[in-house]
C-alpha positions as CSV (number, residue, x, y, z in Angstrom):
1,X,8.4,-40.4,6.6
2,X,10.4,-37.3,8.1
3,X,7.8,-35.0,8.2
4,X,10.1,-32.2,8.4
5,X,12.3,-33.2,5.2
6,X,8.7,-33.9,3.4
7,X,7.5,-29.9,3.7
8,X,8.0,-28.0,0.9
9,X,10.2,-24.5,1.0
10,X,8.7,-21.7,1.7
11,X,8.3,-19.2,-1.3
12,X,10.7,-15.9,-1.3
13,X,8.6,-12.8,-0.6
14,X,9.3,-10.7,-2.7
15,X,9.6,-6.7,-1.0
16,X,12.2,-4.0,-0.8
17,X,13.6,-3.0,2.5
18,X,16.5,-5.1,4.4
19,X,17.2,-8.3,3.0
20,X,19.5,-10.9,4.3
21,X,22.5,-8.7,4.0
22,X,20.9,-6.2,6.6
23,X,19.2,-2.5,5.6
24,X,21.5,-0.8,2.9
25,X,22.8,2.3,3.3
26,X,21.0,3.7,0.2
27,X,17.9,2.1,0.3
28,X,15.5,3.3,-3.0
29,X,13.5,0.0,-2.4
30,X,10.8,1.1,-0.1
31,X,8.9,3.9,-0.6
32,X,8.9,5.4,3.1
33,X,9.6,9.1,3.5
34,X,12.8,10.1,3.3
35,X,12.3,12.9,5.0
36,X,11.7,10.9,7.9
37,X,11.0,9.8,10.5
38,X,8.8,12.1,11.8
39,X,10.6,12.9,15.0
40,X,7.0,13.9,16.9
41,X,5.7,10.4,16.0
42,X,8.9,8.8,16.8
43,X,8.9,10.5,20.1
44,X,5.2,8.9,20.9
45,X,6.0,5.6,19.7
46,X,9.4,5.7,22.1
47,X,7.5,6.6,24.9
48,X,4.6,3.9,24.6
49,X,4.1,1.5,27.3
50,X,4.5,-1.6,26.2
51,X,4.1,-3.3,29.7
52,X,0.5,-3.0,29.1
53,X,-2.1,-4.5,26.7
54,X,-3.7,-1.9,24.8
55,X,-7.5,-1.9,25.1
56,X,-8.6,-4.7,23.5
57,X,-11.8,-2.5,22.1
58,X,-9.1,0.5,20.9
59,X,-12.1,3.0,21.4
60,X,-10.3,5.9,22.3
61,X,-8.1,5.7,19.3
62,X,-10.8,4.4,16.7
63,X,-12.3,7.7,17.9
64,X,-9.6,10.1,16.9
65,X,-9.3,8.1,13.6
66,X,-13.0,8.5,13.1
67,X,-12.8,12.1,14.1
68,X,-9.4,12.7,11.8
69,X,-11.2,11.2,8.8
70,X,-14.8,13.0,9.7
71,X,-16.6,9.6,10.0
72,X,-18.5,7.5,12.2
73,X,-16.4,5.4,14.7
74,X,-18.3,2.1,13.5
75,X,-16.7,2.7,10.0
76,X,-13.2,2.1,11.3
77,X,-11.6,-1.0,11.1
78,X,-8.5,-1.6,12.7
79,X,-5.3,-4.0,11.2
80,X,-1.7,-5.3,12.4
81,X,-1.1,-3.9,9.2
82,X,-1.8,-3.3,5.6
83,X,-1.2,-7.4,4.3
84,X,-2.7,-8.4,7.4
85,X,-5.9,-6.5,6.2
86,X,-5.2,-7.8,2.6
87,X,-5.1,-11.3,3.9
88,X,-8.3,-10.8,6.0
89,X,-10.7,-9.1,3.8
90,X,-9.6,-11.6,1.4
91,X,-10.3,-15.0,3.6
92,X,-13.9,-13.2,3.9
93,X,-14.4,-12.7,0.6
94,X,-13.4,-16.6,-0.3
95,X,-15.7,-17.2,2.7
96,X,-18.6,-15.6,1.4
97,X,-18.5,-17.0,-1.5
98,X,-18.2,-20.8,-0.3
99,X,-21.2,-20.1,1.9
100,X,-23.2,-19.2,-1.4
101,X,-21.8,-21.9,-3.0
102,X,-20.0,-20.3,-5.5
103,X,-16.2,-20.0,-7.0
104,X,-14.6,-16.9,-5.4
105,X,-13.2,-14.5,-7.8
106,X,-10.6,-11.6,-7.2
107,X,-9.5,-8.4,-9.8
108,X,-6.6,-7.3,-9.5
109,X,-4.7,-4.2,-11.3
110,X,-2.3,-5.3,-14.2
111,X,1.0,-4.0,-12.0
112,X,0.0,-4.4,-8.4
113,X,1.6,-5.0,-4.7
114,X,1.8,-8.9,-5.1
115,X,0.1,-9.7,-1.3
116,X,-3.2,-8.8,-3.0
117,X,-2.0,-12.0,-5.7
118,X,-0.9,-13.9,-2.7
119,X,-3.5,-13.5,-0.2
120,X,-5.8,-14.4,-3.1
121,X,-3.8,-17.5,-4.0
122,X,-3.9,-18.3,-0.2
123,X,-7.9,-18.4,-0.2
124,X,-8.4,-20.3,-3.6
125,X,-9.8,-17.2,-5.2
126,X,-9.9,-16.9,-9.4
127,X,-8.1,-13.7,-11.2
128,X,-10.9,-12.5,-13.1
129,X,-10.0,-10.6,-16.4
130,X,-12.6,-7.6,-16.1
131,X,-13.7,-6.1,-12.6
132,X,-17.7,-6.8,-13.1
133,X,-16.3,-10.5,-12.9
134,X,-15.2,-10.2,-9.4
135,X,-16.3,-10.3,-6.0
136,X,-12.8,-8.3,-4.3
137,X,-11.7,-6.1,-6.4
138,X,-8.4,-4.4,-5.6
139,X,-7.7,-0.3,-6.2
140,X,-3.8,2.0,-5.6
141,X,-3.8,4.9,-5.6
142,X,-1.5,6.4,-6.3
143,X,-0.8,3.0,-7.6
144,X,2.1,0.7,-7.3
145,X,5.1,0.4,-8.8
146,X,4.0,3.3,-11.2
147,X,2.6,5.8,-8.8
148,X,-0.2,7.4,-10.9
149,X,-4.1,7.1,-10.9
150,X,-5.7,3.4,-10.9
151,X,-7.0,3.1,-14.1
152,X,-10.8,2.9,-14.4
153,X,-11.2,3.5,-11.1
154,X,-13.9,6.0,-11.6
155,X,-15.8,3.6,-13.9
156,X,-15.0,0.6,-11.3
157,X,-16.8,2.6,-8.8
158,X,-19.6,3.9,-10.7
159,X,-20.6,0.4,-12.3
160,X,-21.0,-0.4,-8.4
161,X,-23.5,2.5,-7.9
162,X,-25.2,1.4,-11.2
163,X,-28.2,-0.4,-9.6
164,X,-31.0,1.0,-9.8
165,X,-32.5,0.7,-6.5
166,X,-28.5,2.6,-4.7
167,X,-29.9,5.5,-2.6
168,X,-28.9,8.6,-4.2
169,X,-26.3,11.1,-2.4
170,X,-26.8,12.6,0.8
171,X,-24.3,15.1,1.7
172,X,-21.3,13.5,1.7
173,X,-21.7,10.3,1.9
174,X,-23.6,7.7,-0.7
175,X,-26.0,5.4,1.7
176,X,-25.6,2.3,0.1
177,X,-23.0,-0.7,0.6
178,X,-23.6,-4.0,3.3
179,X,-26.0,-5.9,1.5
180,X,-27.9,-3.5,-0.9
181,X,-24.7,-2.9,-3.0
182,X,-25.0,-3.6,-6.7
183,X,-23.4,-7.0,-7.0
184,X,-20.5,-8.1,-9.4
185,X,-20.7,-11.6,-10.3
186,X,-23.6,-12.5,-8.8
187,X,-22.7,-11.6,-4.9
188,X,-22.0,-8.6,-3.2
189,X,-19.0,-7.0,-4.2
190,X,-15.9,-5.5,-1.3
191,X,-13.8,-3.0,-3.5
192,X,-10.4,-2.1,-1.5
193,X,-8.5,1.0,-2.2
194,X,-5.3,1.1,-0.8
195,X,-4.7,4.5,-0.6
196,X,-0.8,4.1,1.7
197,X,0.9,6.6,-0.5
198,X,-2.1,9.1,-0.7
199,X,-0.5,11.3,1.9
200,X,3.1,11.0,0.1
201,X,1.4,12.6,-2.9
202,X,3.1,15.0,-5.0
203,X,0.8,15.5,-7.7
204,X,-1.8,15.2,-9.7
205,X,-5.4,14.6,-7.5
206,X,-7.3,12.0,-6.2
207,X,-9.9,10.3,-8.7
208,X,-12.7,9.7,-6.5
209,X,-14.9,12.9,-5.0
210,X,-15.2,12.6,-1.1
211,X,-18.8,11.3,-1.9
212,X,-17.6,8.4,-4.0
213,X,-15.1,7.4,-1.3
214,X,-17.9,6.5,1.0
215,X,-18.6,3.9,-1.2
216,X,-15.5,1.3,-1.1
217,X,-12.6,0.6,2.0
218,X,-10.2,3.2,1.9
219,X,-7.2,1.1,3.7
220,X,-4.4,3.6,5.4
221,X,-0.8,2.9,6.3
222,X,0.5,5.7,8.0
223,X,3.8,4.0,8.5
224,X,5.2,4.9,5.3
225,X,4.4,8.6,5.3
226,X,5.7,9.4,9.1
227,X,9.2,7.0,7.8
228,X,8.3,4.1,10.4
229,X,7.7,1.5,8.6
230,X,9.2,-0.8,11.2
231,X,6.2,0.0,13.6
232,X,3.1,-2.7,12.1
233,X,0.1,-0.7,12.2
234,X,-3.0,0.2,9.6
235,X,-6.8,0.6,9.2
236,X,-9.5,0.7,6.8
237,X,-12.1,3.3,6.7
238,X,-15.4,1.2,5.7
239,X,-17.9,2.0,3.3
240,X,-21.6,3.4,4.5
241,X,-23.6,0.8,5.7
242,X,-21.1,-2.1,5.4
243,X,-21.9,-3.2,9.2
244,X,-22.4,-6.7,7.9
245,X,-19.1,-6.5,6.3
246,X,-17.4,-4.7,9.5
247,X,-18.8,-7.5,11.9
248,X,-17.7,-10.3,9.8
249,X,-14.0,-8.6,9.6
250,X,-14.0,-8.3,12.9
251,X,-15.3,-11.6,13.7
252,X,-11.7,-12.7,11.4
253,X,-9.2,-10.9,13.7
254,X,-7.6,-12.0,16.4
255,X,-7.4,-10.2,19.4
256,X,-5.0,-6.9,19.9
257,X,-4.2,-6.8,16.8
258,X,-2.3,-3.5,17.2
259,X,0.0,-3.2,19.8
260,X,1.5,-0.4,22.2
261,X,3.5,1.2,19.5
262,X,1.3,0.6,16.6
263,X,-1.9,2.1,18.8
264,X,1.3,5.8,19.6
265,X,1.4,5.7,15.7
266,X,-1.8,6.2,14.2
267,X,-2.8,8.6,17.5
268,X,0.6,10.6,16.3
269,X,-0.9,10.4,12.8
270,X,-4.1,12.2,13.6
271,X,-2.2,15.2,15.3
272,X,-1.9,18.4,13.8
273,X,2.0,19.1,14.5
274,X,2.4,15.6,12.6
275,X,0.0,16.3,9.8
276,X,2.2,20.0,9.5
277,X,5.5,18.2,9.3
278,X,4.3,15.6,6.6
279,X,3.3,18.4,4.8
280,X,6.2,20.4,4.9
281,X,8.2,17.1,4.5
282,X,6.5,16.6,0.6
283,X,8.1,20.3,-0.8
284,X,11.5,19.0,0.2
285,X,10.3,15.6,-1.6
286,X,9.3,17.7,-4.7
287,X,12.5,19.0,-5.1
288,X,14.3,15.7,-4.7
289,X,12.2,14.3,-6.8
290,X,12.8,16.9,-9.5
291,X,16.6,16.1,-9.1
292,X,16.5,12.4,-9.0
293,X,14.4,12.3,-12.3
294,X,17.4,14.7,-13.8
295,X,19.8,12.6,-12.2
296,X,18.8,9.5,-13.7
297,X,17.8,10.8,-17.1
298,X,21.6,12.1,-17.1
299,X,22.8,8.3,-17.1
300,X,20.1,7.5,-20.1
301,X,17.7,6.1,-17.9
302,X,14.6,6.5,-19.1
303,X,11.8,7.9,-16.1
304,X,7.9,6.9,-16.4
305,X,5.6,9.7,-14.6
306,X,4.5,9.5,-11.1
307,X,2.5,11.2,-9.1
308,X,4.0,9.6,-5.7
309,X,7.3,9.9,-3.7
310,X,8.7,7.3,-6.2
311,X,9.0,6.6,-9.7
312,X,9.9,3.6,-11.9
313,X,12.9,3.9,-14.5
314,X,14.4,1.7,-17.0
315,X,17.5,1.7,-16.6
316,X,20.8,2.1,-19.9
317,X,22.1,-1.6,-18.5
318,X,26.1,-1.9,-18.3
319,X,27.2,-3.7,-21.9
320,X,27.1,-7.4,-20.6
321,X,25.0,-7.3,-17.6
322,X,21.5,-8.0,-17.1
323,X,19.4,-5.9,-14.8
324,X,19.7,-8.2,-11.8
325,X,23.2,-8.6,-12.6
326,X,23.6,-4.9,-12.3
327,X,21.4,-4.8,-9.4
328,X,23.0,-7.2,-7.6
329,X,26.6,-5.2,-7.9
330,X,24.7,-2.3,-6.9
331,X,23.7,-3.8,-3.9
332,X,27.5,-4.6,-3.1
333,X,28.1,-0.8,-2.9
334,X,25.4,-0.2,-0.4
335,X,22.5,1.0,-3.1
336,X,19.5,-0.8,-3.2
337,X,17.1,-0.6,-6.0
338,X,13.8,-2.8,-6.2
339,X,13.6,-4.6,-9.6
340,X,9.4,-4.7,-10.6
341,X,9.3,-8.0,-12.0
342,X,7.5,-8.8,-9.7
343,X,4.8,-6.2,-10.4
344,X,4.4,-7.6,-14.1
345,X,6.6,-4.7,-15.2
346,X,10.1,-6.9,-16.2
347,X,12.9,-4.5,-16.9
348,X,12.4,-1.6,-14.7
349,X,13.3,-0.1,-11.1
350,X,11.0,1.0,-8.8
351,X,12.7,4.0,-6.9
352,X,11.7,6.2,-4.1
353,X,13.4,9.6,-3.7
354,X,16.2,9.5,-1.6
355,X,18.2,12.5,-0.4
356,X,20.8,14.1,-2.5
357,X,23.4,12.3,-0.9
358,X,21.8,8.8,-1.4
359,X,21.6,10.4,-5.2
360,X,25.2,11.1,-5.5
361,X,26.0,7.7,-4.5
362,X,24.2,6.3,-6.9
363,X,25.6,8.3,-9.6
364,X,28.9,7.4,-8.7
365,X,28.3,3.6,-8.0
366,X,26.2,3.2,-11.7
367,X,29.1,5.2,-13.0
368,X,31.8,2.9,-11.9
369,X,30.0,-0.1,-12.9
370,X,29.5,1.2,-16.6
371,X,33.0,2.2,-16.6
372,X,34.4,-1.8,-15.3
373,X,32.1,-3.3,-18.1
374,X,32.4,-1.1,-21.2
């Protein structure tokens, strides 16, 4: 047999960003900052020297993380980028639970970022319906597509801390986790919370106190909020006392996993000049925001709350057309809009706020296409 006529397609991933007709001009589909990029963290990654390796132990800049985040340096686990920790932390979890001799079990959010789905798929894991079923359990905030608080997470965390033997608080940080955790599901459970839109924020607060933090991985993607999302890079603050956990991750990766640029972004995240312009970059996302929302409720979409630098909509469809349809002939005209069917949320946009130019070409492009049709 012809082996390579016997292999079977490979599945579409599903993402926003370029697609095979190249990056759109008016690109609503990702959620970096369109403020961006941050010209101080585009200026380091530019001048990074990619003739050399990087250190393979990346101690200098697993220090300034750990400093940035007020943690110990052990608690810092370094990623080629956000799926690739995804697909990791998942293969260990599957792992674990083969080596007890159990079925691994994953929860997931009802509208989620679908590597979580696919990494899980990938490694054989089940969906579990309810979070106490699970041994990787997966937390957004703010979440994704909607961009609001994870629901439950509170309760999520707190039926981890519910055994009776946790440590109580000390300070700051909860000393429990690695192998003294309550378990879910008979096994030690690894609760993720991607927190990559935490620093595009533009409401509401965090659910979690600083003290319950300690107690899941808090994975970071800086990319998105410095608008450099070209440049792979990520890393997962660990939970106390997950050494066990940590060792086993890194026991998973290969080598270098970040390279030269990726290592001049996240030491360009940690400086202060780059913290100020983020900052200063979410009032001018505020007001955006504020005129997108008005924008698009002017065309009789209707907009769900967010919290984040994006929002989901469902749009007044074109008489005739179905959303792809429209989206499709949207994407003609250089707009790009991603549809969250794949998020279990069928007949809505995801959209990040885009500049009022991107806006005004949206208008007129949505106009023009209700116009042809009616």
């Amino acid at each position: 047999m012809d082996m390579k006529n016997a292999m079977l397609p490979l599945p579409l991933r599903l993402h926003g960003g370029p697609d095979r007709f190249g990056a759109a001009p008016y690109d609503f589909s990702t959620n970096g900052n369109a403020c961006a990029p941050c010209p101080a963290a585009q200026a380091a990654v530019r001048q990074a020297d990619a003739s050399q390796y990087p250190d393979a132990s990346y101690s200098t800049l697993r220090q300034q993380l750990a400093d940035f985040h007020g943690v110990d340096v052990l608690r810092v686990v370094l990623a080629a980028s956000a799926s690739e920790f995804i697909f990791r932390i998942t293969a260990l979890a599957a792992q674990t639970a083969q080596t007890k001799g159990q079925g691994g079990t994953v929860w997931l959010p009802p509208h989620s970022y679908g590597d979580y789905a696919q990494a899980a798929r990938a490694h054989k894991l089940v969906v579990a319906a309810e979070p106490d079923a699970a041994q990787l359990l997966w937390a957004c905030e703010p979440s994704s597509p909607l961009g609001l608080a994870q629901a439950e997470l509170e309760k999520m965390v707190s039926t981890l801390l519910a055994s009776p033997s946790s440590p109580s608080l000390c300070g700051a940080e909860l000393a429990w986790g690695g192998q003294s955790r309550h378990s879910f599901a008979g096994t030690d459970a690894l609760c993720v919370l991607d927190r990559a839109y935490e620093p595009l924020r533009l409401g509401g607060a965090p659910t979690l106190s600083t003290a319950q933090l300690q107690s899941v991985w808090q994975l970071w993607t800086p990319n998105k909020a410095l608008g450099l999302t070209g440049v792979r890079a990520a890393y997962a603050i660990a939970p106390v006392n997950a050494e066990e956990t940590i060792v086993a991750l890194d026991q998973l990766s290969a080598s270098w996993p970040v390279g030269a640029h990726g290592v001049a972004l996240l030491q360009a995240w940690t400086r202060p000049d780059v913290q100020a312009w983020l900052a200063e970059s979410l009032v001018t996302l505020r007001d955006w925001k504020a005129r997108q929302i008005h924008l698009c409720e002017s065309l009789g979409w209707v907009c769900l709350p967010s919290d984040a630098n994006f929002f989901c909509a469902n749009p007044a469809l074109p008489e005739g057309l179905s959303l792809q349809d429209s989206l499709a002939r949207l994407r003609t005209q250089g707009i790009q809009l991603r549809d969250t069917a794949s998020f279990g949320l069928p007949g809505h946009v995801r959209m990040s706020v885009q500049p009022p130019q991107a806006q005004a070409a949206l208008k007129m492009a949505w106009t023009s296409l209700t116009a042809i049709t009616n």
